[in-house]
C-alpha positions as CSV (number, residue, x, y, z in Angstrom):
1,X,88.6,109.5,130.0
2,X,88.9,106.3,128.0
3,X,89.8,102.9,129.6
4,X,91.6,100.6,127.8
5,X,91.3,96.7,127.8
6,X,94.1,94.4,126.3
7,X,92.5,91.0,125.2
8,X,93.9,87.4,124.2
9,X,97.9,87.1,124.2
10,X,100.6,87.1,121.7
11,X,104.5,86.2,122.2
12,X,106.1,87.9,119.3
13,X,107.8,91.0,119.4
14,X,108.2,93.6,117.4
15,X,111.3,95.9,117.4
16,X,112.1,94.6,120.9
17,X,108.6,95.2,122.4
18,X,106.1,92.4,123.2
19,X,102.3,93.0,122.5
20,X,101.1,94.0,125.9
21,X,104.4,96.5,126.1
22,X,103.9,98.1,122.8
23,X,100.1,98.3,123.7
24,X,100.5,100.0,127.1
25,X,102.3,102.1,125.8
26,X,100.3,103.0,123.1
27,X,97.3,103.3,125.1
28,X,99.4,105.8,127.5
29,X,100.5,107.9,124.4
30,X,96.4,108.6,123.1
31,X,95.5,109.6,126.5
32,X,93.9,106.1,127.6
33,X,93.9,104.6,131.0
34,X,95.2,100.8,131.1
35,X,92.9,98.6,132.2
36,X,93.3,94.9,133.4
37,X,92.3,92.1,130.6
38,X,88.2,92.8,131.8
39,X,86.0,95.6,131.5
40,X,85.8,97.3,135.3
41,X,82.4,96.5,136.8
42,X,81.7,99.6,137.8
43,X,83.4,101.4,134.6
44,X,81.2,104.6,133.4
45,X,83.7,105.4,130.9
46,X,83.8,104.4,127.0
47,X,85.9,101.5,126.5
48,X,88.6,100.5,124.0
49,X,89.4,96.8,123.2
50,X,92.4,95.4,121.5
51,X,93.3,92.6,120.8
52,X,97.0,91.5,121.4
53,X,97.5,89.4,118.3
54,X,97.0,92.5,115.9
55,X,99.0,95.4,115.5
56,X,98.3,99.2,116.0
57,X,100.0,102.6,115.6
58,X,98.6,105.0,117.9
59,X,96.5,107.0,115.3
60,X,95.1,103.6,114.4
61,X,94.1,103.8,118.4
62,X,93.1,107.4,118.6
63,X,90.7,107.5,115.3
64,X,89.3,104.6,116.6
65,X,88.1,106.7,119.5
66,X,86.8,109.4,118.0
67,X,84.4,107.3,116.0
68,X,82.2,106.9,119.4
69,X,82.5,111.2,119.7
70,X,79.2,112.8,119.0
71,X,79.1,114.7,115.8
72,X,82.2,112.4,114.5
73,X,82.7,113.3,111.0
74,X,83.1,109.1,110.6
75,X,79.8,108.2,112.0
76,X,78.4,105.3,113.1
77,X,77.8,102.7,109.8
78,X,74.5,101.3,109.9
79,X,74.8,97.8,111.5
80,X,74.5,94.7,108.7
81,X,71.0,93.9,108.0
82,X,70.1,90.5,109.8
83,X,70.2,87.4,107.5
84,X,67.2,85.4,109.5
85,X,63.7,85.9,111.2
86,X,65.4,85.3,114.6
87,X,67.7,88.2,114.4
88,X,65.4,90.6,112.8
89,X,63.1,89.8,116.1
90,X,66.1,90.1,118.3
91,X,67.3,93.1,116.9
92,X,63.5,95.0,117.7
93,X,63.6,93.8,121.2
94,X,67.6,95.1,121.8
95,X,68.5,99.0,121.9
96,X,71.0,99.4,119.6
97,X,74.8,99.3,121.0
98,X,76.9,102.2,121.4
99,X,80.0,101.2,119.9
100,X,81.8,100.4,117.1
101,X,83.7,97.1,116.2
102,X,87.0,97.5,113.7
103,X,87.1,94.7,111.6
104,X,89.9,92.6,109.5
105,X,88.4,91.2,106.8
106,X,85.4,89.2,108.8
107,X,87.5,89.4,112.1
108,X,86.7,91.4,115.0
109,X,89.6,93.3,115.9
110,X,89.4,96.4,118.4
111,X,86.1,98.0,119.3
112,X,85.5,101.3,121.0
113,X,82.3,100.5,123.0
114,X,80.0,102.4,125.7
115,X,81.0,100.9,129.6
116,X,76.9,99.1,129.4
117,X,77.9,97.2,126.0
118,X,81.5,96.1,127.3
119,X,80.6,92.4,127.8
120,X,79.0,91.8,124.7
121,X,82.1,93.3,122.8
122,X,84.6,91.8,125.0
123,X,82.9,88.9,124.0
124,X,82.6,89.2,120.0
125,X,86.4,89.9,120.2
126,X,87.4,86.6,122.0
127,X,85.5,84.5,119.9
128,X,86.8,86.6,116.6
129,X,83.3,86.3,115.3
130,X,82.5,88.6,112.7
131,X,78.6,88.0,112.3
132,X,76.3,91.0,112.5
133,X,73.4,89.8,115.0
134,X,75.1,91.3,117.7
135,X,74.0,94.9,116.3
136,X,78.0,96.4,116.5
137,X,78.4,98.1,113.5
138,X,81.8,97.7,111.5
139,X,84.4,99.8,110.1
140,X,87.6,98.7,108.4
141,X,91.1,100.4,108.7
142,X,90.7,102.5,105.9
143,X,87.6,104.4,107.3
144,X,89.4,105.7,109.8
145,X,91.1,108.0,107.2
146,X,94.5,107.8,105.1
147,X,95.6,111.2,105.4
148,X,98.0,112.0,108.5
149,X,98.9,115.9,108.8
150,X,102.0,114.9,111.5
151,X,103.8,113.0,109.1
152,X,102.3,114.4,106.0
153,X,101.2,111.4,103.9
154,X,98.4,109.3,103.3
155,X,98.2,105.9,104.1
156,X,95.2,103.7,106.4
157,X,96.1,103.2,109.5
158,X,97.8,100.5,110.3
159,X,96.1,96.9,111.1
160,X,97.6,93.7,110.8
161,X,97.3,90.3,112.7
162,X,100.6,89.4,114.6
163,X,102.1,85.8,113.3
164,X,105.4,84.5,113.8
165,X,106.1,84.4,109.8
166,X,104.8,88.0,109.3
167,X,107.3,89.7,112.5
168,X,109.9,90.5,109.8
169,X,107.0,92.1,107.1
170,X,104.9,94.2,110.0
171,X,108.5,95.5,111.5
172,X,108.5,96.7,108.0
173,X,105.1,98.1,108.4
174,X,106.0,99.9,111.8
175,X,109.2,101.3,110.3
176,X,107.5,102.4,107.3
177,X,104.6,103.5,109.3
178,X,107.0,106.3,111.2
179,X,108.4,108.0,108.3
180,X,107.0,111.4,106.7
181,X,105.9,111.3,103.5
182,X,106.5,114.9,102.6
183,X,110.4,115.8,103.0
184,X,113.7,116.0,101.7
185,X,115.4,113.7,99.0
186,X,118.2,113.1,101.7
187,X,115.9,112.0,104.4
188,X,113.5,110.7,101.8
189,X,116.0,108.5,99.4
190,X,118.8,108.3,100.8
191,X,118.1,107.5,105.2
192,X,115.6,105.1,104.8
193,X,117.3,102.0,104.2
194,X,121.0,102.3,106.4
195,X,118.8,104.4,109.1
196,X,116.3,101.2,109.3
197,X,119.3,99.1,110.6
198,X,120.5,101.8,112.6
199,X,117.1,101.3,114.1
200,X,117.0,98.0,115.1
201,X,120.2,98.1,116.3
202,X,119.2,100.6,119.2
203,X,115.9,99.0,119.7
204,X,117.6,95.4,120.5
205,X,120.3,97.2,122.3
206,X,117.5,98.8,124.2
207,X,119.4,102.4,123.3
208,X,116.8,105.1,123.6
209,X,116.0,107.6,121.5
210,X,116.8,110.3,123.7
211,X,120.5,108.6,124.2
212,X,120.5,109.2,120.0
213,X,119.7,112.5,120.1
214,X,121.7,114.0,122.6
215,X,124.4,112.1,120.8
216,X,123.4,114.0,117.7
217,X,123.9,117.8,119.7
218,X,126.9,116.6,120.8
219,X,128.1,115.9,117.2
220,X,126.4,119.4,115.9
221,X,128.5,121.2,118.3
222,X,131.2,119.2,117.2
223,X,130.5,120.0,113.6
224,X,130.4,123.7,114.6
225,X,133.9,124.0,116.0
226,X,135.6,122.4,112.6
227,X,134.0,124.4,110.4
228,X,134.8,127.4,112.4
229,X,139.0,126.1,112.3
230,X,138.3,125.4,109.1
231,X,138.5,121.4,108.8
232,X,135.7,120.8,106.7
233,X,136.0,117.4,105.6
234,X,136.2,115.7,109.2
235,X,133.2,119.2,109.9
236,X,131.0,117.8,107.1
237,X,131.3,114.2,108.1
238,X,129.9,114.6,112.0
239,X,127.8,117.0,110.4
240,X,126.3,114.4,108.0
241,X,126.3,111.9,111.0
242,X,124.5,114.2,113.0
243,X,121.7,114.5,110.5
244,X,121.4,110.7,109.7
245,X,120.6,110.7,113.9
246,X,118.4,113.2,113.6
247,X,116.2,110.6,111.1
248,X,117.4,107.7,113.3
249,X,116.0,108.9,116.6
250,X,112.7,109.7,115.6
251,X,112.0,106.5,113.9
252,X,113.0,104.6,117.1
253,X,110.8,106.8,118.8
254,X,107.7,105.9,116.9
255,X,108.2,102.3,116.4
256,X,109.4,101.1,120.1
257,X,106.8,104.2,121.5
258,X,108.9,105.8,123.7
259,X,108.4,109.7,122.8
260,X,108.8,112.4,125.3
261,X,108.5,115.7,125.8
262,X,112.0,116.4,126.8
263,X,113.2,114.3,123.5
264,X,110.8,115.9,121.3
265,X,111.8,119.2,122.5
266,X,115.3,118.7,122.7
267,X,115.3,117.4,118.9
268,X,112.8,119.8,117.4
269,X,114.6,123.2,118.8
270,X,118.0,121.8,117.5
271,X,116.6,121.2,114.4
272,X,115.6,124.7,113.9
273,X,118.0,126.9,115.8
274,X,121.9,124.6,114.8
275,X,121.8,124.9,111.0
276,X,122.5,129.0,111.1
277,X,125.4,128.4,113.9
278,X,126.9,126.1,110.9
279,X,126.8,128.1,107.9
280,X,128.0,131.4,110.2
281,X,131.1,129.1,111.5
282,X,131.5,128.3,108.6
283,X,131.5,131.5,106.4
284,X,133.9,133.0,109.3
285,X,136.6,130.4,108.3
286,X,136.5,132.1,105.4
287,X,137.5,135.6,106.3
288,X,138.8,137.4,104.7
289,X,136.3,136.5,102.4
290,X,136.3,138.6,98.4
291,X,133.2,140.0,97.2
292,X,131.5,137.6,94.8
293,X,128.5,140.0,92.8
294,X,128.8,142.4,94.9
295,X,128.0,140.3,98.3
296,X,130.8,140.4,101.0
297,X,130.5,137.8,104.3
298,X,128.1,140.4,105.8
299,X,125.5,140.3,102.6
300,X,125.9,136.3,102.2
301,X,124.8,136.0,106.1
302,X,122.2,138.6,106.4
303,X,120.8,136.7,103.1
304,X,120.9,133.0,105.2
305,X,119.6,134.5,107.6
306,X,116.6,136.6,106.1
307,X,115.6,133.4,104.2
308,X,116.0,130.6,106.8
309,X,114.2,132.7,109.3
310,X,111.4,134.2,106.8
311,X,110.7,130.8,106.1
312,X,110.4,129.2,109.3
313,X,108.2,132.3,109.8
314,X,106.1,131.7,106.7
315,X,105.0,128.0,107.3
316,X,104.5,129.0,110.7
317,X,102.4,131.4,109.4
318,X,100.5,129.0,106.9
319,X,98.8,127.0,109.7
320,X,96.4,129.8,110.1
321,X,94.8,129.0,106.7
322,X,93.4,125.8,107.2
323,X,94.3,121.8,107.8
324,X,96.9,122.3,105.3
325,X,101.1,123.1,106.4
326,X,103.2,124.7,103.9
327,X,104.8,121.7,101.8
328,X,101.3,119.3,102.2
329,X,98.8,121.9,100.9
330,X,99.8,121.0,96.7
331,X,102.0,118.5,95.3
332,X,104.2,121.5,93.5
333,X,104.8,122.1,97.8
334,X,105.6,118.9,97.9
335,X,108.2,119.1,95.2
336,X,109.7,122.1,96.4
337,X,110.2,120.5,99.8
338,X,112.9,117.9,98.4
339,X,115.0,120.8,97.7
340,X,113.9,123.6,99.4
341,X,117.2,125.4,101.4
342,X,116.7,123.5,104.8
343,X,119.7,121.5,106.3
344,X,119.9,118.7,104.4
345,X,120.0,120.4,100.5
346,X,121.9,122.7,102.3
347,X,124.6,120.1,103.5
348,X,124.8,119.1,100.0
349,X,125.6,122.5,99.0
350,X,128.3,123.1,101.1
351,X,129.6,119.5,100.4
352,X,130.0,120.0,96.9
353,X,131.5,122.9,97.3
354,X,134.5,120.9,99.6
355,X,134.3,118.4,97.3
356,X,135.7,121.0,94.0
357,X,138.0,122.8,96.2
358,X,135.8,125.9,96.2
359,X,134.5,125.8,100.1
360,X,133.4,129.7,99.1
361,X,131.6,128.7,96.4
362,X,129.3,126.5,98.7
363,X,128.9,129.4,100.9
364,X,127.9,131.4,98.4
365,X,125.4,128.8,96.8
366,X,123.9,128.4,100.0
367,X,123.0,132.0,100.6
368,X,121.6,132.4,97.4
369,X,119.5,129.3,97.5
370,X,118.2,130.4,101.1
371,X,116.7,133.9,100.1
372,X,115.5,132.3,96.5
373,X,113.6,129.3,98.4
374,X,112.0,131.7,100.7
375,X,111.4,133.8,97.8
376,X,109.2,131.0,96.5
377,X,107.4,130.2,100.2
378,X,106.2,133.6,100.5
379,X,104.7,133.1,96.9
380,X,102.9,130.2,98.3
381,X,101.6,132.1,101.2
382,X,100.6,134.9,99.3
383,X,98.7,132.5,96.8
384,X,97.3,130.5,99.6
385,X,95.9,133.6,101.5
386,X,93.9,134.5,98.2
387,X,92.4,131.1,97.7
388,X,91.3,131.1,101.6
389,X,89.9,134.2,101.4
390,X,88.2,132.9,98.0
391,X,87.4,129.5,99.3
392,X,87.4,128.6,103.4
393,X,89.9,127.2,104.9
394,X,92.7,125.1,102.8
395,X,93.2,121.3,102.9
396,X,95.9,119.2,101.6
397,X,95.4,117.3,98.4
398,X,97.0,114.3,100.0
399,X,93.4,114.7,101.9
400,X,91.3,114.0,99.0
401,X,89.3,110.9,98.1
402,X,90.2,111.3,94.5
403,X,94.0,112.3,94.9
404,X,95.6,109.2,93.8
405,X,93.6,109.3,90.5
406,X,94.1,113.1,90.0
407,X,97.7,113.4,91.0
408,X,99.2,109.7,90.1
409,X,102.9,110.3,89.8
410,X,102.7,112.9,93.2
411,X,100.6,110.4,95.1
412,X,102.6,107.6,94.3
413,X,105.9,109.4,95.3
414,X,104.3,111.8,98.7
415,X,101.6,109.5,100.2
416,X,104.3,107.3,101.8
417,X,108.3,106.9,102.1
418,X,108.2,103.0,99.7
419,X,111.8,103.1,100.6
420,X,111.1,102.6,104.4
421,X,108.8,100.0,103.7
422,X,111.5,98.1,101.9
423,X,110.1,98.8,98.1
C-alpha cells in the first residue's frame, strides 16, 4: 500500500472541485491511502507527494507509482551528474535515494519516494528546487508514457501548474483529458463541444453523474415505447438525447472524479444490451413489414442481431491477442470505428430514413450495415490472429514511439479528441 501526502495549498477550483478535493479523490481512485500534509513517522510504506498547485489525472498518479516497482519497464533515470567537488563528495558518502522526483520544466512537482527518503523529498518539493545534489533522479510527464489503452489515444499525462489565469485553459485540459480518442464521428465531432457545457453545468450544480445516467435509461426506455407505437420523430429525439447523456455522464465522471462501480455498471451494460431493444421496437412498428431482397422482419432482425452480437463477441475476443483492443490495434481500425454499425451510425441510419419518409428503409439499412460491419471485424480478428501467431502478442500503433511520424494524418485525428480540448 501507497500513502499519499498533499503538499502546499491552492484556492482555485477546477470544475467545482478544490485541489485537496480533486486530489483525495484521486488518490482514493489509484488505490492510495490519504495521508495528512507530512510523511507518517513511522510510515514503512512508499510514499507519493503532490503538490496542490499542479494538476493531475489519475494515470498521471498511478504511472507515477509504478516507476518505484521493481522491474518497471520506465526505470529509474540516472540521477544528474554533480556540477561541483562538494556534491561529487557528498554524493560518495550518501546511498542513493529510492525514489523518483517528476519534474515541470526545473520544478519539482510530485515524487514517489521510499518511507526512509520522505523528508528529503518532502523537502525538495516545498522549496520547488529543481537542482540535482539531492541524488532524486527526474522524469518529465511524457516519460510516463502517451499511450492510454482505456480511452484509446495517446497523449502525456497530464501536468500543469494551477494559476488563477490558466483555470479556464486546464478545465480545458481536464475535459479534453476524459475523452477517447478512438470512437464514433457522433461522439467524436459532433458531442464534444454542446456536451462540454452540459458538463459544467452539472459539475456547478453539483448533479452527479450517476443522477445523468439513470436519467439517460429512463429516456432509452422512453425511446423504446415510441418507436414501438410508432412516433418516431419525438422516439428519435429522446433517443438522441439519451445518447448525448451517455457522452455527458462519463466526462463528468472523469473530470470532478466521482466514478463508481454502480455508475460504471449501470452505464456500460445499457450501452451494450438497449440498442437491440430499439431497432426490434422499432422494426415491429413496421409489421406488416414487405420483403425487401428477399429479407422479411424475421431476416432483417436475425441479421441485427447476428452482427451486433458477433461483434461485441469478436472485440471481446481480440483482447486475448495482446495490449491491442479491436478499433486501437491499426489506424484502418480506427477508421472503421467512426462508422462501424454501433448506436450512434446506427441512430443516423434510422434518422435518415424518418427524415425521407422511408422509416423501412432505415430499418433495412441498419440490418445490412450490422452483418456487413461485423463482416469486416471478423476479418480483423482473423488477420490479427495470423500476425500473433507470426509475431507475439499485438500492440497498438498509437503505442509506438515513431507513430506520429509514420501515421501523420491518423495520429493527428486518433491520438486525442482536438474538439474537447477546444481546437
Amino acid at each position: 500500500m501507497t500513502i499519499a501526502v498533499i503538499l502546499g495549498a491552492s484556492d482555485v477550483r477546477l470544475w467545482g472541485l478544490t485541489s485537496q478535493e480533486r486530489l483525495s479523490r484521486q488518490m482514493a481512485e489509484v488505490g492510495v491511502t490519504d495521508a495528512p500534509d507530512r510523511p507518517p513517522a513511522d510510515a514503512t510504506e512508499p510514499i507519493l507527494m503532490v503538490r496542490q498547485d499542479y494538476l493531475y489525472e489519475p494515470r498521471t498518479l498511478s504511472s507515477l507509482i509504478e516507476t518505484l516497482q521493481p522491474g518497471s519497464a520506465r526505470g529509474h533515470p540516472s540521477p544528474p551528474a554533480p556540477d561541483d567537488e562538494t556534491n561529487i563528495t557528498s554524493a560518495k558518502e550518501r546511498p542513493a535515494p529510492a525514489g523518483v522526483v517528476l519534474m515541470d520544466g526545473e520544478t519539482p512537482a510530485a515524487a514517489i519516494v521510499a518511507a526512509s527518503d520522505a523528508l528529503a523529498a518532502t523537502a525538495l518539493l516545498s522549496n520547488a528546487s529543481g537542482h540535482g545534489a539531492d541524488g532524486f533522479p527526474r522524469i518529465r510527464a511524457q516519460d510516463l508514457g502517451a499511450f492510454e489503452g482505456k480511452l484509446r489515444k495517446a497523449a502525456a499525462p497530464l501536468l500543469e501548474p494551477i494559476t488563477t489565469e490558466s483555470a479556464p485553459a486546464l478545465e480545458d485540459r481536464l475535459y479534453g483529458a476524459s475523452y477517447k480518442g478512438v470512437t464514433d464521428f457522433v461522439t467524436k465531432w459532433w458531442w464534444p463541444v454542446p456536451a462540454k457545457a452540459a458538463v459544467r453545468f452539472c459539475a456547478n450544480k453539483r448533479i452527479s453523474p450517476n443522477s445523468v445516467t439513470v436519467a439517460g435509461f429512463l429516456l432509452m426506455l422512453a425511446a423504446c415505447w415510441l418507436f414501438f407505437a410508432g412516433s418516431y420523430g419525438l422516439g428519435l429525439a429522446l433517443a438522441w438525447m439519451m445518447t448525448f447523456l451517455d457522452t455527458v455522464d462519463g466526462k463528468l465522471a472523469r473530470v470532478t472524479v466521482q466514478s463508481s462501480q454502480f455508475g460504471h455498471a449501470l452505464d456500460h451494460g445499457m450501452d451494450i444490451l438497449h440498442p437491440p431493444f430499439w431497432y426490434w421496437f422499432w422494426g415491429l412498428s413496421l409489421l406488416p413489414l414487405e420483403p425487401l431482397f428477399g429479407l422479411d422482419f424475421a431476416a432483417l432482425m436475425w441479421c441485427i442481431l447476428i452482427g451486433y452480437v458477433g461483434g461485441r463477441v469478436i472485440e471481446g475476443a481480440f483482447h486475448g491477442l495482446g495490449d491491442a483492443t479491436l478499433f486501437a490495434w491499426r489506424p484502418f481500425d480506427a477508421y472503421f470505428r467512426l462508422f462501424t454499425a454501433r448506436r450512434n451510425p446506427c441512430l443516423v441510419l434510422l434518422t435518415l430514413g424518418w427524415l425521407a419518409g422511408a422509416p423501412v428503409a432505415g430499418f433495412w439499412l441498419l440490418a445490412v450495415w450490422t452483418l456487413l460491419s461485423t463482416l469486416v471485424l471478423l476479418w480483423r480478428l482473423m488477420w490479427a490472429c495470423c500476425i500473433r501467431l507470426r509475431s507475439g502478442p499485438l500492440t497498438s500503433w498509437l503505442a509506438q514511439s515513431d507513430a506520429a511520424q509514420r501515421h501523420p494524418r491518423a495520429y493527428r485525428t486518433f491520438a486525442s479528441t482536438r474538439r474537447a480540448y477546444g481546437s
